[in-house]
N, C-alpha and C positions, 0 to 999 in steps of 0.2 A: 377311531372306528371308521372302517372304510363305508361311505354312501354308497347303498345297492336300492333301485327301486323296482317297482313292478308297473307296466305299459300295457293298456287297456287301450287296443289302435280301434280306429272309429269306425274299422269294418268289421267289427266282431260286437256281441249282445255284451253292450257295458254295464248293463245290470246286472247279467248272470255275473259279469266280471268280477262287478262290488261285489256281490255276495263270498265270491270264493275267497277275495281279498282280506275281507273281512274276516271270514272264521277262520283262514290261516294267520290273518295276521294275532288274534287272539291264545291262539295254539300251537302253532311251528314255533320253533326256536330261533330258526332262521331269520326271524319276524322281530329285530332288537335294534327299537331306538335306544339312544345314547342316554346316558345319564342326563345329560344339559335338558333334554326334551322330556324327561317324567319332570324336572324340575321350571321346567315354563310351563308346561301344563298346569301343574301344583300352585304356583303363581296369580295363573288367572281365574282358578276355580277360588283360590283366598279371594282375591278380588270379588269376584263376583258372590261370595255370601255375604263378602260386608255389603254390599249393593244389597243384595236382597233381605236381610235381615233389619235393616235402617228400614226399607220400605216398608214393612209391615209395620215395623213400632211407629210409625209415620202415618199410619192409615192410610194408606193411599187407595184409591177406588179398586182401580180393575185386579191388584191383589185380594184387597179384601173380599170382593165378590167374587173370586175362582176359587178362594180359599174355603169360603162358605158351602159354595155350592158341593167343594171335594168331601166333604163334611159330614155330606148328604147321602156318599156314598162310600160311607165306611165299610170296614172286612173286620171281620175278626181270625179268618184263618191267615196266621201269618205268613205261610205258605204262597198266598194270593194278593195280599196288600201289602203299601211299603209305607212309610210315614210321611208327612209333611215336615217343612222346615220348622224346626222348632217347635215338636210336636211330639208325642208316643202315638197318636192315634193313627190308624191306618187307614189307608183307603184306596181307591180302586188304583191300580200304578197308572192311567194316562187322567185321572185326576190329579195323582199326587205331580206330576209331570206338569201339566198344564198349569195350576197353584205355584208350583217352584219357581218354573221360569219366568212364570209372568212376576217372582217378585224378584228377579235377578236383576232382567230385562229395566225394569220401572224407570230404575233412575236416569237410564241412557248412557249408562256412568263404566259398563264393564269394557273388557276388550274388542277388537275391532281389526279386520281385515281388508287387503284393498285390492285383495288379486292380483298380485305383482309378482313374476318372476323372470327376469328380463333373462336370466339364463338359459332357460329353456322357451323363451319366441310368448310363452303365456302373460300375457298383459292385459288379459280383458279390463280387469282393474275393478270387478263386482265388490258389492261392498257385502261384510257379514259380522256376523260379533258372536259371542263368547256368552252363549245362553244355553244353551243346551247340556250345559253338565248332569242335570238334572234327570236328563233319560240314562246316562251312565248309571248315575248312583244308584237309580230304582232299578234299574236290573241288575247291579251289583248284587242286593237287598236281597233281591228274590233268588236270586242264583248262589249264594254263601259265596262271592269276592272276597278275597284280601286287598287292602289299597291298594299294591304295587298294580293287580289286577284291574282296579276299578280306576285309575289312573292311564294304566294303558289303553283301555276302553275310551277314555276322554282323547287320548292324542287319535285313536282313531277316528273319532268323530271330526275332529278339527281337522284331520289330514284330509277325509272327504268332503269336506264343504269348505275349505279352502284351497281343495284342487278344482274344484267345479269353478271355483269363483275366480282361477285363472282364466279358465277358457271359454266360459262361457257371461256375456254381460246381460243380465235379465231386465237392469233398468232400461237397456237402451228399449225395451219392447216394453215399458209402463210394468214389469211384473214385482212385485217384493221381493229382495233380496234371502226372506227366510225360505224360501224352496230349498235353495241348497243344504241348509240343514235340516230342515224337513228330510231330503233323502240319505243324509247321513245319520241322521237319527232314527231313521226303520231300518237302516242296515246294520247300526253298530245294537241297536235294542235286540234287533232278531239275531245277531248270529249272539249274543252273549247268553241268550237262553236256548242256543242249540238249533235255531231253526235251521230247514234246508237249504240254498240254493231256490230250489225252484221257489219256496217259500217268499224268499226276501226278494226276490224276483218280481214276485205277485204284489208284494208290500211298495214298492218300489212305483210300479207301473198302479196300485191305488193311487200313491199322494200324486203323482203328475197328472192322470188322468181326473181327479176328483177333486181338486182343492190346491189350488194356485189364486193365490191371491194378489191380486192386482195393486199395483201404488196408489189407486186411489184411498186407500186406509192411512195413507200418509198427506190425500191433497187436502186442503181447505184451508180457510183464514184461520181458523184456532183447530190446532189437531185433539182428535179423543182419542179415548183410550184402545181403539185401534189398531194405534201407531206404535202402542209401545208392549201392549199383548200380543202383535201377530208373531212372535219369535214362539209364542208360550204355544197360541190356538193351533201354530201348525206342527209343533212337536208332539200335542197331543192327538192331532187325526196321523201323524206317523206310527205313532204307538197303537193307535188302537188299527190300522192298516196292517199291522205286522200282527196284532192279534187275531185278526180275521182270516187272514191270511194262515194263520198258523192252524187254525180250527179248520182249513181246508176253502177259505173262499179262492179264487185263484181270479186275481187281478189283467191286467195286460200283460203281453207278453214284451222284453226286445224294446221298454219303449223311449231310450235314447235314439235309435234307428224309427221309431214311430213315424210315418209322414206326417199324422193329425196330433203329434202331440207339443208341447213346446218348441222342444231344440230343433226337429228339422222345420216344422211351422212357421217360427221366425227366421231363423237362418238356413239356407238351404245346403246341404252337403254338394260339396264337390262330385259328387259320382252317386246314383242311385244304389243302395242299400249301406248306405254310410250313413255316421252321426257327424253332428258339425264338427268334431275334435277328437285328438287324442287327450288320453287322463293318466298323466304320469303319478304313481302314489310311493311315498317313501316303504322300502321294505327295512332299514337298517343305518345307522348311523346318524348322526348330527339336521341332515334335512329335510328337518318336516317341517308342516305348514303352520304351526304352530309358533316356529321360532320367528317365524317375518310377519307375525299378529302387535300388535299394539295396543300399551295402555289408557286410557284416560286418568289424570289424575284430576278429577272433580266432578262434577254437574255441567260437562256440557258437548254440545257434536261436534265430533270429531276432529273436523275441518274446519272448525277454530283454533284448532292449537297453537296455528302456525302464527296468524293474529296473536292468540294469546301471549308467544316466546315473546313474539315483539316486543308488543306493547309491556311487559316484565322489564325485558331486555334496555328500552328506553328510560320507565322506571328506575331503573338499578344506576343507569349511568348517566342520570338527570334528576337525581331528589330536590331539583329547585322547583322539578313539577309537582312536588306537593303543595308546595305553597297558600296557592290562592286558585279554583278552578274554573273561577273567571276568567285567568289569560289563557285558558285554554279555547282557540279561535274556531278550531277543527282539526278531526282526524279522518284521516283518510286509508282505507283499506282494499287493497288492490290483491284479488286471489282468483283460480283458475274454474272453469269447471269441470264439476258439475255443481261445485262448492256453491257460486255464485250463487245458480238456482235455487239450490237446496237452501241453501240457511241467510238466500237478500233477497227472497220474497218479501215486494214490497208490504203485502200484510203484515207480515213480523215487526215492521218496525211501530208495533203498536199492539205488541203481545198479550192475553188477557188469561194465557192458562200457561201452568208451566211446561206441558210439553210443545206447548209453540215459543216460548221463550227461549230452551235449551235448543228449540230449531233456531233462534235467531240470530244473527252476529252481529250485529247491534246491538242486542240487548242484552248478550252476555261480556260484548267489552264496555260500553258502558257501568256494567255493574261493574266489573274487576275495578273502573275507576273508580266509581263513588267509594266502593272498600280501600282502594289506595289513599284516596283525600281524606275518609273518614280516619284510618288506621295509621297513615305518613308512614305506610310500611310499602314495599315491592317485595316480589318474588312469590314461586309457585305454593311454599307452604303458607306464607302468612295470606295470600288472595284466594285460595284452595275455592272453588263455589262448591259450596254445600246445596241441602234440600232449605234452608231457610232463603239463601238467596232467589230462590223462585215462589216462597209464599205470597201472600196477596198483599201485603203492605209491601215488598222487598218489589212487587210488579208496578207500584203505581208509586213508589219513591220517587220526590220531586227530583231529585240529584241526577238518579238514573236517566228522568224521562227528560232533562233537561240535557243531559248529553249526548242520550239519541238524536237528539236534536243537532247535535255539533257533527255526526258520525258520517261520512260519505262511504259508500260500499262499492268497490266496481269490479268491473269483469276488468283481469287483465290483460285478457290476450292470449294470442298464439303462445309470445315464450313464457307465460304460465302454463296454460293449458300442456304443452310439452313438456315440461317436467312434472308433470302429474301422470299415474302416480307411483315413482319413484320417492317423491317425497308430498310435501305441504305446501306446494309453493303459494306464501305470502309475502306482502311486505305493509308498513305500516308506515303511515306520517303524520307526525304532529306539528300543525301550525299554532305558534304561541305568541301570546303580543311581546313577551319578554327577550324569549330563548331563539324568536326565529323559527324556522325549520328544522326538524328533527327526522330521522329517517335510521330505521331499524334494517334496511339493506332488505334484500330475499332472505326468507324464511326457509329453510327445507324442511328439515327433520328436527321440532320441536322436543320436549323431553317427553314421554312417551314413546315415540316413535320408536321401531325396531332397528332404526340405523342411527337414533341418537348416541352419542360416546360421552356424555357432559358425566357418567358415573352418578346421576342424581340420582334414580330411578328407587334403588331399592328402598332407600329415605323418606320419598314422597310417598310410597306405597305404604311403608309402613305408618305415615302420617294420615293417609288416607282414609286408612283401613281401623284407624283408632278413632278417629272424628264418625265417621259413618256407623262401627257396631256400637261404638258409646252413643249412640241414640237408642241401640237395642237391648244393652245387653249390662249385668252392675259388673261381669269381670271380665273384660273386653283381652285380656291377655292369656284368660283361659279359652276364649271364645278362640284365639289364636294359634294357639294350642292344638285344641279338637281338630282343626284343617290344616296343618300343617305336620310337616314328614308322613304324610298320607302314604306314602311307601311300606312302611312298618307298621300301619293297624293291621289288626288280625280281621277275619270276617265278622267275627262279633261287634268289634270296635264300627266295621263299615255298617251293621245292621243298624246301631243306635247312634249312628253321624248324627242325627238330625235332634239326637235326646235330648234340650236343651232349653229354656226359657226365655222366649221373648217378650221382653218388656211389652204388658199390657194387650199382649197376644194371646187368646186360648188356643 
């Protein structure tokens, strides 16, 4: 199928853009991504129930307490409410939205983008992830969707917050990377239940002018929950923007061209009444932003992966380093930024909660070691890091804390920094009193990664995805089932997605 897109130039209202984009894309015919793209999409929303369904059976805080609180504010006219994960009960839709994602989000564990399209000059390189299905499904719910529909709705969302995150980089200005789906989630919510143009317009110029959250929700020596709800908090002040909006409040006008609003505030357009970019968005065929998104297959950020291939990679073609992890002398990790930053805060190496631990890289190759010496197994499914590897015994394990101990982390340089992000670039070294020096070469594109070829992928996922809902669920193959060929549910079948039992969840 031939790629046709649609260009949203930086001298025209890119908000009214989205809008238009948006409800044609949902309604024109002309509007046909490929089979390959309903079936990556399909993918990462499996993915991200096993994440969020493990969360809950898990207790984890800021699920539990969004989930409680949506609880609070039940519906009874079906009409008006849609249900929670693993639930009949209904409730208000940017409750049930907000509850979802934050249990998707939890584990840090779903998909992930880097705004990379070297084809088209976009390279900001924003980071984003695979949280937002949630606002699809609830307006699926209310609106009677069939899958194929409620699936297209997700590649919509993903095609706009993966095109923002081309061209525009929000960390380089301290802001959270959830804005951008923040504004693809009030554009793909409003145009699925019919709103106007001007409407989503309004919704639109809400979340930028009102609720931009800053990365400090990510700084500090041990992150809270925060860090790993703000995907969920700003999905649901998008939903409930598009609601106000749609009741007739009327937001900003125009406000990608905004001077006082983010994008020309930090960056200045080239020529007065421009936005800082153009937004090229797939109308049809194979490229969407979805396909150059990537998986995590475990418990942990992102920009370890590439450490992680490594250090496998050495494992697999060294089983003499199981031996004994005393001759292990040191290892050494050389990766680009902004990776550095992000996950070799010197605080991390002294993790005390789990969402600072799955920020750490230290502490998460560490652990893959002490499971390699403890198990004298390598490779990505037998070292998988689960939610047990970051409980409180798995954090203050002497093994672990002792080969923190051994672990050097460094900034590589310019020629890392220059292949980022195209790929991962890591590389890894082990000094051993036995074996000498060991050296895993540069890392690119670990397994996950959307330019890995290694064909593991569908394997690990499927490994993944059984380890994670078998914490929730007694039949983890029907749990499999229910989300998958999401194409062929009927609307009924997409009304009661969510009909289902979680282990030790009301």
């Amino acid at each position: 199928m031939l790629n046709t897109y649609v260009t949203l130039p930086r001298t025209e209202n890119q908000a009214r853009g989205l809008a238009q984009y948006a409800r044609d894309f949902l309604t024109d015919a002309a509007f046909q991504p490929g089979d390959r793209v309903y079936r990556m999409v399909e993918r990462f929303h499996v993915d991200s129930i096993a994440c969020g369904v493990s969360a809950l059976a898990c207790g984890t805080n800021a699920p539990r307490v969004l989930r409680s609180e949506a609880l609070d504010y039940s519906v009874s006219d079906t009409r008006r409410g849609v249900p929670l994960l693993g639930s009949r009960v209904r409730v208000a839709p940017e409750k049930a939205v907000v509850a979802n994602s934050s249990a998707v989000r939890e584990w840090d564990s779903n998909g992930t983008n880097f705004g990379y399209n070297p084809a088209r000059g976009h390279t900001r390189g924003e980071f984003g992830h695979n949280d937002f299905y949630p606002v699809a499904v609830a307006a699926a719910q209310l609106t009677g969707c069939d899958g194929r529909q409620t699936l297209r709705a997700m590649i919509l969302l993903d095609e706009i917050r993966g095109r923002l995150a081309e061209v525009y980089g929000l960390k380089e200005h301290k802001i959270d990377h959830v804005v951008h789906g923040a504004i693809a989630s009030a554009v793909t919510y409003g145009a699925m239940l019919g709103a106007s143009v001007d409407q989503i317009e309004s919704a639109i110029g809400l979340v930028v002018a009102h609720y931009i959250p800053f990365r400090a929700i990510r700084h500090g020596k041990q992150l809270s929950d925060s860090k790993g709800a703000s995907a969920a908090l700003s999905a649901e002040v998008a939903v409930l923007s598009m609601q106000r909006a749609m009741r007739g409040f009327v937001g900003p006008a125009d406000v990608f061209r905004n001077p006082e609003a983010i994008f020309c505030l930090f960056e200045k357009p080239a020529a007065k009444g421009e936005s800082p970019f153009d937004l090229v968005l797939g109308r049809s065929g194979d490229d969407f932003a979805v396909m150059g998104m990537h998986f995590k297959l475990g418990l942990y950020e992102h920009q370890s992966a590439g450490a992680i291939q490594g250090l496998i990679d050495l494992l697999t073609k060294h089983p003499q380093l199981f031996a004994d992890e005393k001759q292990l002398k040191q290892l050494r990790i050389d990766i680009y930024e902004p990776a550095f930053h992000i996950i070799g805060d010197p605080a991390k190496r002294d993790p005390r909660t789990r969402q600072s631990a799955d920020h750490s890289m230290v502490y998460i190759i560490a652990t893959l070691l002490r499971k390699a010496f403890e198990q004298r197994q390598a490779g990505w499914r037998e070292l998988m890091l689960m939610p047990a590897d970051y409980d409180d015994a798995a954090l203050a394990h002497p093994l672990t804390r002792s080969l923190i101990d051994r672990i050097a982390f460094r900034h590589g340089g310019h020629d890392y920094d220059a292949r980022y992000p195209d790929g991962i670039p890591t590389s890894l070294e082990i000094e051993h009193a036995q074996l000498g020096t060991l050296s895993s070469g540069l890392v690119m594109y670990p397994v996950g990664h959307a330019r890995n070829e290694s064909g593991m992928l569908d394997e690990l996922l499927a490994h993944k995805f059984k380890l994670l809902a078998g914490l929730a669920v007694d039949d983890v193959d029907g749990l499999y089932r229910r989300f998958t060929q999401l194409a062929d549910k009927s609307p009924a079948e997409i009304g009661n997605l969510y009909d289902f039992a979680i282990r030790g969840v009301a």
